[in-house]
N, CA, C and O atoms as a MOPAC input file, in Angstrom:
PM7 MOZYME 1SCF
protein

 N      5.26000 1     4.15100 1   -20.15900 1
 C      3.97600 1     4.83800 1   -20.05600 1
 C      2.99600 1     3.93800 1   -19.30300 1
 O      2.88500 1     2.81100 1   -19.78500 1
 N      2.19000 1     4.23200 1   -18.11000 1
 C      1.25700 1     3.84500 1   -17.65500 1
 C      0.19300 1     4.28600 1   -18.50400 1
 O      0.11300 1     5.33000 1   -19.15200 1
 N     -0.97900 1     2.89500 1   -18.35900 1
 C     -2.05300 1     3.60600 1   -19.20700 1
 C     -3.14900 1     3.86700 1   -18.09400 1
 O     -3.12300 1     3.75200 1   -16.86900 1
 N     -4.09900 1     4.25400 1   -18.97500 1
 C     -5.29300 1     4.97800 1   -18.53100 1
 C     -6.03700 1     3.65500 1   -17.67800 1
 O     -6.07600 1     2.48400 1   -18.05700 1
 N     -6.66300 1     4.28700 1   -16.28900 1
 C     -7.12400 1     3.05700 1   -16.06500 1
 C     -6.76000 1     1.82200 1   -14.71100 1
 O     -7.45000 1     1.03300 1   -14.06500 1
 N     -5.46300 1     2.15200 1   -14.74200 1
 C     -4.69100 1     1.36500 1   -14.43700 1
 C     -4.65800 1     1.69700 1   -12.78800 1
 O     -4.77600 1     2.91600 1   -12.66800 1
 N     -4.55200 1     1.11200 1   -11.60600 1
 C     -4.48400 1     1.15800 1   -10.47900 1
 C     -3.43700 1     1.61600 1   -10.01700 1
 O     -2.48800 1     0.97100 1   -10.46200 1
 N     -3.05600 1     2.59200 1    -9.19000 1
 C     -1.84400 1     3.34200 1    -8.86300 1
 C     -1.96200 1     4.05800 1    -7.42100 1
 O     -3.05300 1     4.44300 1    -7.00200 1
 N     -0.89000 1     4.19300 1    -6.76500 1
 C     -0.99700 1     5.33200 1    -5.42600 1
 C      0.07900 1     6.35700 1    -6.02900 1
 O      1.14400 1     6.19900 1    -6.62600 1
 N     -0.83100 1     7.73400 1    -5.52100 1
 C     -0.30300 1     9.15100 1    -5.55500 1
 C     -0.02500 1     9.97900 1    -4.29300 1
 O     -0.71400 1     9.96300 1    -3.27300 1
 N      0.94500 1    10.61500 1    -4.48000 1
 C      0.97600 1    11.79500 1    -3.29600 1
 C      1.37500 1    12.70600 1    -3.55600 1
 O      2.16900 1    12.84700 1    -4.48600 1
 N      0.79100 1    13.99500 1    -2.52800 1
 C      1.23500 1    15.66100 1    -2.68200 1
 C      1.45800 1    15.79200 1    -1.01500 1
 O      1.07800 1    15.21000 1     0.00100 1
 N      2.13600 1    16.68900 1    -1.30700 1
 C      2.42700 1    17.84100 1     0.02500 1
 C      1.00300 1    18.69100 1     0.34600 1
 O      0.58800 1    19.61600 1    -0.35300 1
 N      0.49400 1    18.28300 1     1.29400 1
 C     -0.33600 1    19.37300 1     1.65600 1
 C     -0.20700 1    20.76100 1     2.57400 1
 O     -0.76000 1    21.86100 1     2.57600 1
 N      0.76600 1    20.14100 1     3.30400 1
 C      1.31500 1    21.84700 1     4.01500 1
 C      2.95300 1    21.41600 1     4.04000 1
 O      3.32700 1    20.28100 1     4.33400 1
 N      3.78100 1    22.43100 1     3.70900 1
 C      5.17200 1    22.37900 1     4.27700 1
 C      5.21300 1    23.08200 1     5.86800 1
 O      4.50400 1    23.83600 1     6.53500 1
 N      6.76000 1    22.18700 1     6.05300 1
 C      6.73200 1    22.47500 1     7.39900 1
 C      6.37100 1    23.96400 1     8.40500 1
 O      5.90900 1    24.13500 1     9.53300 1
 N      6.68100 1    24.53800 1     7.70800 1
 C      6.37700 1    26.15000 1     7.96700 1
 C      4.75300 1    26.62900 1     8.01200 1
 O      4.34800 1    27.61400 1     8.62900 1
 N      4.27000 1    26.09300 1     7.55000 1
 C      2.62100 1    25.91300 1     7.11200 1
 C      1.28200 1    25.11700 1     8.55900 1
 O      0.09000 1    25.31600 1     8.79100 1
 N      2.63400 1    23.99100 1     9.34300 1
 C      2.08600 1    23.60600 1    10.14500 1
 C      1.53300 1    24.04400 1    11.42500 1
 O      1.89200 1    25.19600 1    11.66400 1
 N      0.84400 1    23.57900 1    12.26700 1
 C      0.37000 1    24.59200 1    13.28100 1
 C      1.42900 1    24.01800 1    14.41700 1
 O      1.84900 1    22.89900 1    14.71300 1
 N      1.66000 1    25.48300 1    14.94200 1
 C      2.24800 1    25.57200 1    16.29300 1
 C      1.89600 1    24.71600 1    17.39200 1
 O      2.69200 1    24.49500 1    18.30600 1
 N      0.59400 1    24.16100 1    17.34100 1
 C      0.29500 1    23.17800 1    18.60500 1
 C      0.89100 1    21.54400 1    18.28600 1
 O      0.46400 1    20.62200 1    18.98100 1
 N      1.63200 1    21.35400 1    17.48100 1
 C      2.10900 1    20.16600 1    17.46900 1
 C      3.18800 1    19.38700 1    17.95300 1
 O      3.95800 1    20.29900 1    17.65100 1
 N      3.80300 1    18.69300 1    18.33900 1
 C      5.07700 1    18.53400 1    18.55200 1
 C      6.04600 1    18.46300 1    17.52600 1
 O      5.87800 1    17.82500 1    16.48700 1
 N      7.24000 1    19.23000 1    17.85900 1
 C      8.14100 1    19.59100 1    17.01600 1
 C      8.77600 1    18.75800 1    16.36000 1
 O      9.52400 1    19.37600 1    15.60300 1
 N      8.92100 1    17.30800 1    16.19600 1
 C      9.17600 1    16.10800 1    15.26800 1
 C      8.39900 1    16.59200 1    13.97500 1
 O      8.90400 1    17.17100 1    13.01400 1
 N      6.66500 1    16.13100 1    14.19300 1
 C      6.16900 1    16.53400 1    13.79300 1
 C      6.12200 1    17.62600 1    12.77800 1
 O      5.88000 1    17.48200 1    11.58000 1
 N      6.44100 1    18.97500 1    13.54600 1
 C      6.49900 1    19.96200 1    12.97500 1
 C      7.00100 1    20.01600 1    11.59700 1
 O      6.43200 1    20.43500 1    10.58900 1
 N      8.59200 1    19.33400 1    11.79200 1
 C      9.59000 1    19.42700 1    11.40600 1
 C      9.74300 1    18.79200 1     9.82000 1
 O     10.77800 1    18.80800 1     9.15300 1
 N      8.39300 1    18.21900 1     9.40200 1
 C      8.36200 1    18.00000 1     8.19000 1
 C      6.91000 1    17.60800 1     7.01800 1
 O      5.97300 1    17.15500 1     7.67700 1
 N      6.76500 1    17.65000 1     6.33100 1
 C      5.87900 1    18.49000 1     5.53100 1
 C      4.45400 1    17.30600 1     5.84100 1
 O      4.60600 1    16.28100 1     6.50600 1
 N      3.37200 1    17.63900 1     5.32700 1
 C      2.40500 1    16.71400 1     6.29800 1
 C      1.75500 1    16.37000 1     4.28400 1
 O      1.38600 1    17.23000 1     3.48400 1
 N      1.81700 1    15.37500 1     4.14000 1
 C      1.32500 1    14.86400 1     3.05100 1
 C      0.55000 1    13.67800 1     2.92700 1
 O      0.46600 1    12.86600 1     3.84800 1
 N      0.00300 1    13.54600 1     1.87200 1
 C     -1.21400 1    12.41400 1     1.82200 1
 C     -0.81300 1    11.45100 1     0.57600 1
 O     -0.43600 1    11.92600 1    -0.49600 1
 N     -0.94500 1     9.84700 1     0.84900 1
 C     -1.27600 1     9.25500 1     0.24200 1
 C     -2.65500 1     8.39900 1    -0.65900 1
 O     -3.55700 1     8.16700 1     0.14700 1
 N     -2.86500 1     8.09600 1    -1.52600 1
 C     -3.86800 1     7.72100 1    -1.95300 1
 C     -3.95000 1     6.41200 1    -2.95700 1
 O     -2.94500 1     5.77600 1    -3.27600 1
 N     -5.14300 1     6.13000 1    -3.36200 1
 C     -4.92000 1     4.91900 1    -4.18300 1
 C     -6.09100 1     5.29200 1    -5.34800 1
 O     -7.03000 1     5.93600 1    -4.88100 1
 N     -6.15400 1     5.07000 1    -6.39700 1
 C     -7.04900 1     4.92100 1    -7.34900 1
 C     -6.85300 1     4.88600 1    -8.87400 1
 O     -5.66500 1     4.90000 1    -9.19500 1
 N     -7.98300 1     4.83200 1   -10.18600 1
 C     -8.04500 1     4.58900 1   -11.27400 1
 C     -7.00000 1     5.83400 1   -11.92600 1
 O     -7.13300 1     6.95700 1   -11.43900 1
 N     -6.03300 1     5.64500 1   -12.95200 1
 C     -5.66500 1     6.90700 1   -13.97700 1
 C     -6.55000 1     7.44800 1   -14.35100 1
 O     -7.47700 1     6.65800 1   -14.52800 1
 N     -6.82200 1     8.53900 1   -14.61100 1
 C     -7.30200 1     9.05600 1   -15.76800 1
 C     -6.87300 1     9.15800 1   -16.70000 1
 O     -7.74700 1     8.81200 1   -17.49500 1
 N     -6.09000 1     9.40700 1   -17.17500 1
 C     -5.11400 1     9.51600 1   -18.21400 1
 C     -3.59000 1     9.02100 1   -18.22600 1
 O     -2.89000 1     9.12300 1   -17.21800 1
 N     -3.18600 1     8.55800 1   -19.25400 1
 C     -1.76300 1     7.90300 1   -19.37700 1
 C     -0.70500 1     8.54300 1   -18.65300 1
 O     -0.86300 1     9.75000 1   -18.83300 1
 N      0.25000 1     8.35000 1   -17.95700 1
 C      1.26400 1     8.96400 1   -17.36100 1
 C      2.44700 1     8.45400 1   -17.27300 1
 O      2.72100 1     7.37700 1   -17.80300 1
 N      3.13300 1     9.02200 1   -16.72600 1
 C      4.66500 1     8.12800 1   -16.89700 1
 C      5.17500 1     8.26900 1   -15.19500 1
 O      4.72400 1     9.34200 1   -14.79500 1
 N      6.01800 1     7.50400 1   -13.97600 1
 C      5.77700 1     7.78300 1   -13.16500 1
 C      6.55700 1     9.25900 1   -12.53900 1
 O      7.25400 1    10.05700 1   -13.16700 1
 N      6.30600 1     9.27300 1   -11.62100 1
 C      6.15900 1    10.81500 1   -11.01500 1
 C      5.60400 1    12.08900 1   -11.47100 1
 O      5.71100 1    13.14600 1   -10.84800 1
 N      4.97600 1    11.92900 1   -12.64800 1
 C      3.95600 1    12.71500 1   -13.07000 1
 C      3.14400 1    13.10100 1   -12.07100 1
 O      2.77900 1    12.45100 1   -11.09200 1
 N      2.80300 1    14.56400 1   -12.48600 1
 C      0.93400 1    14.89900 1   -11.53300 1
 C     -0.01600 1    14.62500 1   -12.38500 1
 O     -0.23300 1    15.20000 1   -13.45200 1
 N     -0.78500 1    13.43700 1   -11.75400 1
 C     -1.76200 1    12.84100 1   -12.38400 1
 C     -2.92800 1    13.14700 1   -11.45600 1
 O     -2.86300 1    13.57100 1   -10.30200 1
 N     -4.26100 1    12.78200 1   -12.34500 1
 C     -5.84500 1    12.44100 1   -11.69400 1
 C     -6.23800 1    10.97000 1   -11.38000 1
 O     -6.33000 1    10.09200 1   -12.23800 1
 N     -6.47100 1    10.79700 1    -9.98000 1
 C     -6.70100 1     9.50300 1    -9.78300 1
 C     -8.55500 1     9.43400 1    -9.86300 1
 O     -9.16900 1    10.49700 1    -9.77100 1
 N     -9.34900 1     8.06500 1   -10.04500 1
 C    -10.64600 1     8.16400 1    -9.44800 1
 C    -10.29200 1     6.86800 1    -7.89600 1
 O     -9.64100 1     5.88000 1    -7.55800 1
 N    -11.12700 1     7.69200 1    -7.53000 1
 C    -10.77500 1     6.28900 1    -5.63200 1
 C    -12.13800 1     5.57300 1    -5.80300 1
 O    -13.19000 1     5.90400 1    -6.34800 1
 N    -11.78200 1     4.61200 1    -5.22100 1
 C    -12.98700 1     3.32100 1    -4.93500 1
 C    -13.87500 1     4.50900 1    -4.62200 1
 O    -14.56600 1     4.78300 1    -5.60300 1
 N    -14.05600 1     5.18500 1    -3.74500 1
 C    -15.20500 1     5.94600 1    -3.42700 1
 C    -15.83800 1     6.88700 1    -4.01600 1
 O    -16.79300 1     7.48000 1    -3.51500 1
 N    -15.09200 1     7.23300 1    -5.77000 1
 C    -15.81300 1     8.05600 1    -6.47300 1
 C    -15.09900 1     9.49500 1    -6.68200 1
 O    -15.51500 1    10.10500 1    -7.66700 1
 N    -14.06900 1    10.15600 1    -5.90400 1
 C    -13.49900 1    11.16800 1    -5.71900 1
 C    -12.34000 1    11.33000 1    -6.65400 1
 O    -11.39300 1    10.54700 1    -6.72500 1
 N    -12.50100 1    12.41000 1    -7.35900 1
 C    -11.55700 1    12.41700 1    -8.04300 1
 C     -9.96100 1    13.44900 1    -7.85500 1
 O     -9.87800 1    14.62100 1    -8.22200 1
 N     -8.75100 1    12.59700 1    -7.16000 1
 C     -7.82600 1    13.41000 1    -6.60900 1
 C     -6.65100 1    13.39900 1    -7.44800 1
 O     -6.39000 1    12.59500 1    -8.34300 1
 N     -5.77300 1    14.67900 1    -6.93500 1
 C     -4.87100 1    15.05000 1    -7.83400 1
 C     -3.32300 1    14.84900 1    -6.98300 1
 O     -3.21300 1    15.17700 1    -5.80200 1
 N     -2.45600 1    14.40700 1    -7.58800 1
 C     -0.76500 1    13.89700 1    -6.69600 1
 C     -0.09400 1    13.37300 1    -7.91500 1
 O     -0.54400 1    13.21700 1    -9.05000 1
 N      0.88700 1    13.17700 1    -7.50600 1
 C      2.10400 1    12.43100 1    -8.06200 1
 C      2.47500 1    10.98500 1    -7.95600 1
 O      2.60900 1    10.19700 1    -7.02000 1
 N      2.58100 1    10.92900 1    -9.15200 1
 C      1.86700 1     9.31400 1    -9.70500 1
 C      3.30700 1     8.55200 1    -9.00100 1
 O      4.42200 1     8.97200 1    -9.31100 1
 N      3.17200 1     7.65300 1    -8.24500 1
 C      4.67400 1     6.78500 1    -7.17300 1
 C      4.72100 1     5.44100 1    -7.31700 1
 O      5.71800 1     4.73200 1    -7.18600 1
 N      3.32200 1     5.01600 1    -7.66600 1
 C      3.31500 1     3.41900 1    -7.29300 1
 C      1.99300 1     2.44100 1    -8.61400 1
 O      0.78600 1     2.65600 1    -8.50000 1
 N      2.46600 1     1.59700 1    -9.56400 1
 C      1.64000 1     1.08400 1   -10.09100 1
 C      1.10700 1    -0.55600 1    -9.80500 1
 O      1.82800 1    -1.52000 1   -10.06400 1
 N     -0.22800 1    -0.67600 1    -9.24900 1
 C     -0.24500 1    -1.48500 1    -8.94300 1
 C      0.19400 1    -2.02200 1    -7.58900 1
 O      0.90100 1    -3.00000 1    -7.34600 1
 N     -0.66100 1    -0.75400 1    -6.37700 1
 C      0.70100 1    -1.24600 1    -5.19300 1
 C     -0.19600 1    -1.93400 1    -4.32100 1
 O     -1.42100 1    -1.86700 1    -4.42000 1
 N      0.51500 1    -2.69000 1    -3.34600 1
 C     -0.09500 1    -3.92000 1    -2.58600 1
 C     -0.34800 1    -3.32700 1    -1.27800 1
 O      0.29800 1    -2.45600 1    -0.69500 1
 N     -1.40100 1    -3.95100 1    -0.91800 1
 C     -1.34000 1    -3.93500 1     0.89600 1
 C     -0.75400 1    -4.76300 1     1.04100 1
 O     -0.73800 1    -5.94100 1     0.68500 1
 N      0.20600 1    -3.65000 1     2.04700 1
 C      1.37900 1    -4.22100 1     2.96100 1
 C      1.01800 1    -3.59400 1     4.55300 1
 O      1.59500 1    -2.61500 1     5.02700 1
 N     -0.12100 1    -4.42400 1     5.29600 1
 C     -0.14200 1    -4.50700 1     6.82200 1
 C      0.05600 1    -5.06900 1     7.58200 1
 O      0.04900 1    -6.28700 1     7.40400 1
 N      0.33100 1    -4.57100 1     8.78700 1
 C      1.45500 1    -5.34500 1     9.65400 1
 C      0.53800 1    -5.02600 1    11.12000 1
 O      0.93200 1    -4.01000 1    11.69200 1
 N     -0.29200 1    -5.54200 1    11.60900 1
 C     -0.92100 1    -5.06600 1    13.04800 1
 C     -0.29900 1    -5.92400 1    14.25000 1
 O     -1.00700 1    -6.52000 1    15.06200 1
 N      1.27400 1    -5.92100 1    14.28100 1
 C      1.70900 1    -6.98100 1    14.89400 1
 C      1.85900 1    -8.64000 1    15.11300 1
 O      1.91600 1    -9.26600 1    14.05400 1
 N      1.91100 1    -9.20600 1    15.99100 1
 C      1.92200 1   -10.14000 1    16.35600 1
 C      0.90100 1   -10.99900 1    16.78500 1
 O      0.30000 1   -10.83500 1    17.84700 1
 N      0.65500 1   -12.03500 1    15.88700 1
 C     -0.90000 1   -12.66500 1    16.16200 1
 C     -1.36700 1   -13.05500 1    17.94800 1
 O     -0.50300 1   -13.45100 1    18.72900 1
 N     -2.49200 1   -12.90800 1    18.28000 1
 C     -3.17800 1   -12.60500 1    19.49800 1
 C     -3.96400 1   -14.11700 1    18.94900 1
 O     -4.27400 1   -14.11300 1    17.75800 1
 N     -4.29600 1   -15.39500 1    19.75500 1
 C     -4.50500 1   -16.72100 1    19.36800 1
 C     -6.39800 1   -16.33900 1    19.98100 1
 O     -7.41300 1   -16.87500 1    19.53500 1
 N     -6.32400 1   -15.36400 1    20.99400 1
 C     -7.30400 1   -15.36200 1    21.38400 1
 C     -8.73200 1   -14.77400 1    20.17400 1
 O     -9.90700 1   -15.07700 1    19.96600 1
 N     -7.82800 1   -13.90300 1    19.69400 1
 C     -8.32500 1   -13.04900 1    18.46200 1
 C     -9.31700 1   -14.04900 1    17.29300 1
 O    -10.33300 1   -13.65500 1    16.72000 1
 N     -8.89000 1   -14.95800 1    17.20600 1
 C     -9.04100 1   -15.59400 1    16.72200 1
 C    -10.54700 1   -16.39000 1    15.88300 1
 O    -10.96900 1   -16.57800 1    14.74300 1
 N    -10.95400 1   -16.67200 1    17.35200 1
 C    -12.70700 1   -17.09800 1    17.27000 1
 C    -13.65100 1   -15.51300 1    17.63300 1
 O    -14.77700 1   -15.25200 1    17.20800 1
 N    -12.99800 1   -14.84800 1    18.30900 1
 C    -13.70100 1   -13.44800 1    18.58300 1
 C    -15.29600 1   -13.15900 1    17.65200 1
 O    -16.34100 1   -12.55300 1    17.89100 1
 N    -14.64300 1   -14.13800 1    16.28300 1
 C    -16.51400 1   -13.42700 1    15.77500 1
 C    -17.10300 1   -14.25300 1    15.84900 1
 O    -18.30100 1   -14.03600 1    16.03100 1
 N    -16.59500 1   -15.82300 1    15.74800 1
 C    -17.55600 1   -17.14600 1    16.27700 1
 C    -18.43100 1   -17.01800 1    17.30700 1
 O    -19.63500 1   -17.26700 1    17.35000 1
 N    -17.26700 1   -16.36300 1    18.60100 1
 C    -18.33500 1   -16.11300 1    19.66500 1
 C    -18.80900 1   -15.21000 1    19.23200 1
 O    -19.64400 1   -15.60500 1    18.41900 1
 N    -18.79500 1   -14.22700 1    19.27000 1
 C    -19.82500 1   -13.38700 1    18.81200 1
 C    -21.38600 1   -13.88000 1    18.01600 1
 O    -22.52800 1   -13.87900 1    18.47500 1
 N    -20.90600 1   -14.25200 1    16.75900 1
 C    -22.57300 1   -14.77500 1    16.61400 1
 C    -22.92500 1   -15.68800 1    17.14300 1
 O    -24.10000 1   -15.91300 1    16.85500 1
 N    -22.22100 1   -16.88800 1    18.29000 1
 C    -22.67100 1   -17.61200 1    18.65000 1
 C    -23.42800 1   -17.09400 1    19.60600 1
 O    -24.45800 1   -17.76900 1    19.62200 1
 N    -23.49100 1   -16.06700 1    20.60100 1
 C    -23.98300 1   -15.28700 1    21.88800 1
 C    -24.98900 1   -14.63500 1    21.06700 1
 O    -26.15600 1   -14.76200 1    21.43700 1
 N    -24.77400 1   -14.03700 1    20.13600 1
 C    -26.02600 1   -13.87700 1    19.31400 1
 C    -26.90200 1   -14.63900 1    18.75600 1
 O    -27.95100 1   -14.09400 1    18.41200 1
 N    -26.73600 1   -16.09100 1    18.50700 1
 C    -27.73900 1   -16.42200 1    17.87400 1
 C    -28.54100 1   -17.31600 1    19.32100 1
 O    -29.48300 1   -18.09500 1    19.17600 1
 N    -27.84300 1   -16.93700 1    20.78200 1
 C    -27.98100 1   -18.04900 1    21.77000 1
 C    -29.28800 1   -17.13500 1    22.65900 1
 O    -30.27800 1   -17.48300 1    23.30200 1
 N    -28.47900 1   -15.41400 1    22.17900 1
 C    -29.49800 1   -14.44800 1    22.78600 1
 C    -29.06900 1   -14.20800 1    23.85500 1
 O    -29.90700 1   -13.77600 1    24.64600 1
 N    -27.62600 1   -14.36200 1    24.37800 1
 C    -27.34400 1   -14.39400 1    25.71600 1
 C    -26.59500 1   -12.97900 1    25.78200 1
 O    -26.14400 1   -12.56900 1    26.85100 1

């Protein structure tokens, strides 16, 4: 049992494939278009339940309870060295006025 409270990601199907619009490409098409999410239980669940999440932002959404406690896992490639100081300079040109 998960308890109440507890940090979790949920998901539902929001359209099946049949549901999707014709202007898309047919990969695409070809399978159901669903949403993930992250937020508080509301109530105790066990996993794959349809549960109520609350999100950092206050919204309270409804899916199938998948993940307790799940991590960011991002990957924006391969570090860029230049990337690096990008905000140094930045406030430095700002505080130079240039």
């Amino acid at each position: 049992m998960i308890e109440k409270n507890t940090w979790v990601r949920i998901n539902d199907v929001l359209l099946q494939p049949e549901e999707r619009a014709d202007n898309i490409p047919e990969d695409t098409k070809a399978v159901p278009m669903e949403f993930w999410t992250k937020g508080y239980l509301l109530e105790d669940a066990n996993m794959g339940d349809p549960v109520k999440v609350r999100t950092k932002a206050g919204r309270v959404v409804e899916g199938n309870l998948v993940e307790v406690n799940p991590q960011h896992q991002l990957d924006y490639g391969k570090l860029v060295p230049e990337l690096l100081r990008v905000g140094e300079d930045a406030r430095r040109i700002l505080r130079e006025g240039k």
